[in-house]
C-alpha positions in Angstrom: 99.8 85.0 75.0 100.9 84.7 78.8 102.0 81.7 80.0 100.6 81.3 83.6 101.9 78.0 86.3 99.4 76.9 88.6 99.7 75.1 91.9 97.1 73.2 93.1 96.4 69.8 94.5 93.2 67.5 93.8 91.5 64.8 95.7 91.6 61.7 92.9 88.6 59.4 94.0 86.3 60.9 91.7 88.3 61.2 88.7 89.9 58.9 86.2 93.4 60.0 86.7 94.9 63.4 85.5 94.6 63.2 81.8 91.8 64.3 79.2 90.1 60.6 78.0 86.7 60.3 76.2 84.0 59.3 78.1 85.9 59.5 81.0 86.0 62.8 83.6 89.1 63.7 84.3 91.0 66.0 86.7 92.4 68.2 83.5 88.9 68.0 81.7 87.4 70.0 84.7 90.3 72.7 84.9 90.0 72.9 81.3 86.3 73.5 81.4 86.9 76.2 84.4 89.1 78.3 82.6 86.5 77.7 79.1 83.8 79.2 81.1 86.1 82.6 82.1 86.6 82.6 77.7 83.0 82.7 76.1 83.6 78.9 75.7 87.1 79.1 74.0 89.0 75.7 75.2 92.2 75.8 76.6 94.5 73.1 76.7 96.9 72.8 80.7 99.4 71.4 80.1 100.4 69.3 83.8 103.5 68.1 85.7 102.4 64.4 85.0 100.0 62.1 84.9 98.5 60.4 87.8 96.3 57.1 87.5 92.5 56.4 88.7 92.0 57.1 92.1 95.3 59.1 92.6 95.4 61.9 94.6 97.5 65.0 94.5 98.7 67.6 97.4 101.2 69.5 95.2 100.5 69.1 91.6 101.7 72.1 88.8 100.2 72.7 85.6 101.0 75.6 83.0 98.6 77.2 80.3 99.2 80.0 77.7 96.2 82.4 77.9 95.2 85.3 75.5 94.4 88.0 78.2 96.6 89.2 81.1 95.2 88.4 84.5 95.7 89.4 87.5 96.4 86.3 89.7 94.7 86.1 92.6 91.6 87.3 90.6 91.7 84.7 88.1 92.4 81.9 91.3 89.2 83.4 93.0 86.9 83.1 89.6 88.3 79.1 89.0 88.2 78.1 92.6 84.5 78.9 92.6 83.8 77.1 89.2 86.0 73.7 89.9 84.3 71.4 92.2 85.4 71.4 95.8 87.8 68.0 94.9 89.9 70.4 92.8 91.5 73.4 95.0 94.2 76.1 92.9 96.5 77.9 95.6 98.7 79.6 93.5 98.7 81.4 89.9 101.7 83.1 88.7 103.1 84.9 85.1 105.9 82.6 84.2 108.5 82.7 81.6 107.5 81.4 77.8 109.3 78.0 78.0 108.3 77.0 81.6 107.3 73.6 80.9 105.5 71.7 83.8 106.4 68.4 82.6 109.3 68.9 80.8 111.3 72.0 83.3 110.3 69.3 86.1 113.5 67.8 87.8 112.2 65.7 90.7 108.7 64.5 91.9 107.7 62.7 94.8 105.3 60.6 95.9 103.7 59.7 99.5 102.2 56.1 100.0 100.0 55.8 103.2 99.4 53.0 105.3 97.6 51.7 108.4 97.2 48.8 111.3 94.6 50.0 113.2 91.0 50.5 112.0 90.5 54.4 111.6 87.0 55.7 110.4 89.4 58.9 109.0 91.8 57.1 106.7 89.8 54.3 105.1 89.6 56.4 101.8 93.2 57.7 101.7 94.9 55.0 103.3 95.7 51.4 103.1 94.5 49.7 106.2 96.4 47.0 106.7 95.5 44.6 110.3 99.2 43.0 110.0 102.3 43.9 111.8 105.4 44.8 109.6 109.1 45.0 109.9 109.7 48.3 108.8 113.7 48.3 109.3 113.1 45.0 106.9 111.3 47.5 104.3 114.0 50.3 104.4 116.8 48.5 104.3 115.2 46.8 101.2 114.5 50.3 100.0 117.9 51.2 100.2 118.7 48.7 96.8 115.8 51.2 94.6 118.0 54.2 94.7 120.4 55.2 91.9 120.0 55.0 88.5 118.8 51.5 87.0 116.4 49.6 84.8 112.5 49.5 86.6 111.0 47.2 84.0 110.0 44.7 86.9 107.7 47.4 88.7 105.8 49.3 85.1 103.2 48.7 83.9 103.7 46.6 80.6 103.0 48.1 76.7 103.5 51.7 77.9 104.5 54.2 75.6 107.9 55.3 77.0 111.0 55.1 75.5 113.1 54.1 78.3 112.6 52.3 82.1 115.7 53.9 83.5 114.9 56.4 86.2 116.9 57.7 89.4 115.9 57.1 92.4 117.4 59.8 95.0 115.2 59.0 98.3 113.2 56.0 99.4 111.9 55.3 102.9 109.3 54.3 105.3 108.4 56.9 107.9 106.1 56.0 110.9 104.3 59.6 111.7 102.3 58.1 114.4 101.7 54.9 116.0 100.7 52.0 113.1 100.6 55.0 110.6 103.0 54.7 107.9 104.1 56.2 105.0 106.5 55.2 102.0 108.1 58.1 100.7 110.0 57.8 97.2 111.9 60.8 95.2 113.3 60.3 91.2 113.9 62.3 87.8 110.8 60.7 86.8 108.1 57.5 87.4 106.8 54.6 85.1 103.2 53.6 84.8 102.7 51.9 87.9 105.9 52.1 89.5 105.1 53.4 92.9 102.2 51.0 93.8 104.0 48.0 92.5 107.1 49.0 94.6 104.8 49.4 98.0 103.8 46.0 97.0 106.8 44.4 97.3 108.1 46.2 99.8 104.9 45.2 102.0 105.7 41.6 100.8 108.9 42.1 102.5 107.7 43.9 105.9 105.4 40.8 105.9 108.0 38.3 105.7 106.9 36.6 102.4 109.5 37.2 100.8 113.6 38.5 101.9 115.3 41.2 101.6 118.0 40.2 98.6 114.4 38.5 96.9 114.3 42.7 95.8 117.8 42.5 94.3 116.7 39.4 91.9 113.0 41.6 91.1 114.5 44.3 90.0 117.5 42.5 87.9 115.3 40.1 86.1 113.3 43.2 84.1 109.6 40.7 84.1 106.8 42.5 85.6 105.6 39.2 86.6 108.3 39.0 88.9 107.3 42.1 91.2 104.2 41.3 93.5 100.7 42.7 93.2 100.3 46.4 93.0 98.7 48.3 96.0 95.4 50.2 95.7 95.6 53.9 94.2 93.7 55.6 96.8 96.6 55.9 99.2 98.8 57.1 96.8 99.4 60.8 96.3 101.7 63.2 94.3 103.5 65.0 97.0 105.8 67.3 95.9 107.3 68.5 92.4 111.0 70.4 92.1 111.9 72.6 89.7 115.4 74.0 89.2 114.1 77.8 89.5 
């Protein structure tokens, strides 16, 4: 068997999220289903760099499957990118080494949250239009009090299956790429269910003046959900870039 990473990014409206589910189509059922067709029907189980919820999209996501045959890349990239639906777009096949884990080998992901104050017919559906004006330096210097390592309880969603709610935060900041365009950029080891969209909550609370500041300090020490403020809508969320250390 070769192990082979992909590259590849997906638009998430149209999908249920990243991962396999019955009754459900997912982003990994219709890769799955590509590569089935290129095998007589023999199912193949991709193995990606993390989940993504409902309505999530993905510029830079990684997967890795083992496969019985050697390929050669850009062949095999042709053949799936003409069975997977336009949504779904691979840009990059390569051999890699036997324990290359996407999940697991991954050291850093980042995610992108998009927002906007003027009506735009171009970024209704990957975007969060919002008519209000907003103190960004308010938002960033809240940011600032997410990074390092602590307990994210406050911003998961609850009965997950994880085994901890510590994670790193290394970057967090709101970037203004053009006039009333904004985006909140966030960088960690790893992300709860949730975490990113009920973090742009709060920090929107905050830009709004609803709440202050130090009101993020008390969120994130009191460990409650309830405490955090409603979570944002998925489709201006997107997985922007994963690291690996080689």
């Amino acid at each position: 068997m070769q192990r082979y990473k992909f590259e590849l990014s997906y638009n998430g409206t149209s999908y249920f999220g990243w991962q396999r589910q019955p009754r459900q189509i997912s982003v990994q059922e219709e890769i799955e289903k590509a590569i089935s067709k290129l095998f007589d029907g023999h199912l193949f189980s991709v193995v990606g760099c993390g989940r993504t919820d409902t309505g999530v999209h993905a510029k830079y996501y990684v997967l890795h499957v083992d496969l019985p045959l050697k390929w050669e890349s850009e062949i095999l990239k042709y053949k799936l990118n003409r069975i997977l639906p336009n949504s779904i777009s691979i840009f990059s096949i390569t051999e890699t080494i036997e324990n290359f884990h996407a999940r697991f080998s991954a050291k850093a992901r980042t995610y992108r949250y998009f927002v906007h104050t003027e009506k735009d017919s171009f970024l209704y559906d990957r975007s969060l239009y919002l008519n209000k004006k907003l103190n960004v330096e308010a938002m960033n210097q809240a940011a600032v009090y997410l990074l390092g390592k602590q307990d994210f309880t406050s911003f998961s969603k609850l009965h997950t299956d994880v085994f901890t709610n510590i994670c790193t935060v290394t970057s967090a900041i709101w970037i203004e790429y053009e006039k009333g365009n904004f985006y909140f950029e966030i960088t960690a080891d790893r992300f709860l269910r949730n975490m990113v969209r009920a973090t742009v909550g709060t920090l929107l609370e905050i830009g709004l003046g609803k709440i202050t500041v130090e009101d993020l300090l008390q969120i994130i020490a009191k460990k409650d959900r309830c405490e955090a403020k409603t979570s944002v809508p998925a489709h201006a969320l997107f997985l922007w870039d994963v690291k690996y250390s080689n």
